[in-house]
N, C-alpha and C positions, 0 to 999 in steps of 0.2 A: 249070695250077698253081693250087695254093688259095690263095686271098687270106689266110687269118686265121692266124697264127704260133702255139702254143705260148709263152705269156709266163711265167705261176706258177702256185700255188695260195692259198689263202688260208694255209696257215699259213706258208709263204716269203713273205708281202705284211704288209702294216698294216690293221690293222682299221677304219679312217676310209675306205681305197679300197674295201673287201670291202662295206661298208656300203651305200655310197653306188653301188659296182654296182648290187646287189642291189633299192635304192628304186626304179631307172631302168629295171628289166628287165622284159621282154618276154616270154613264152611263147614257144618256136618248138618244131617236131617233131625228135624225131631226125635224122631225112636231110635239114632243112634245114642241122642243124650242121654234120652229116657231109659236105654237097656243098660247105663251105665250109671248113672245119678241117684243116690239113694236121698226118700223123700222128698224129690220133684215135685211128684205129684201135689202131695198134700203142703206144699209149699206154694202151689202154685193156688189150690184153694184160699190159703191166708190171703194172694193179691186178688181175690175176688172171682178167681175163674171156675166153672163147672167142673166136675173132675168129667174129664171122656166116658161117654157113655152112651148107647143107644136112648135110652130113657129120657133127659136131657133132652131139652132144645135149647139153654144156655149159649154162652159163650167161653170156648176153653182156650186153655193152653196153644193145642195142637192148631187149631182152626184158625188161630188168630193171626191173621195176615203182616199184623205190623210185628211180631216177634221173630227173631232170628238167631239162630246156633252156632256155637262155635267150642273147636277146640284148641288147645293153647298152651302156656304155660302161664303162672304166675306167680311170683315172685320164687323161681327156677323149679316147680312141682307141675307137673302137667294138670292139668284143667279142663272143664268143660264149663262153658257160660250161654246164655241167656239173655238178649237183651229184649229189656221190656220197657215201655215207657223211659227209655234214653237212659235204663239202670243196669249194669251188667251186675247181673247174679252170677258167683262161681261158685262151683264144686271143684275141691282139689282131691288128688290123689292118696288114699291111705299111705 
């Protein structure tokens, strides 16, 4: 089981937490997020991306050059996020 939940996004949130992630964060790789975020994935299909797959020639997640990782805290729970289209997606900590 993956430790980090699905919490919000930034425009479901307040802009004082979104913020004050963001000062605190981390760089991490894709597959660090990924070995730790439960339903990534198939979240990442609702914003329209292929799921990673040989089969595929889509566009995913992983490939997509304008998305970036991070980890963090938010509002004082450790975090991992997502920015996609200028939206930070988080997962917080069980």
């Amino acid at each position: 089981m993956k430790d980090y939940v699905f919490e919000t996004d930034c425009v479901a949130s307040d802009g004082e937490s979104i913020q004050e992630m963001q000062d605190l964060a981390t760089d991490v790789t894709y597959e660090t997020m990924l070995s730790h975020c439960e339903g990534m994935l198939e979240y990442s299909e609702e914003l329209g991306y292929e799921r990673a797959s040989n089969r595929g020639h889509g566009l995913t997640l992983k490939n997509d050059w304008a998305v970036s990782y991070h980890k963090s805290f938010y509002r004082g729970r450790p975090c991992y996020f997502f920015v996609w289209s200028a939206i930070e997606n988080v997962w917080v900590k069980r």
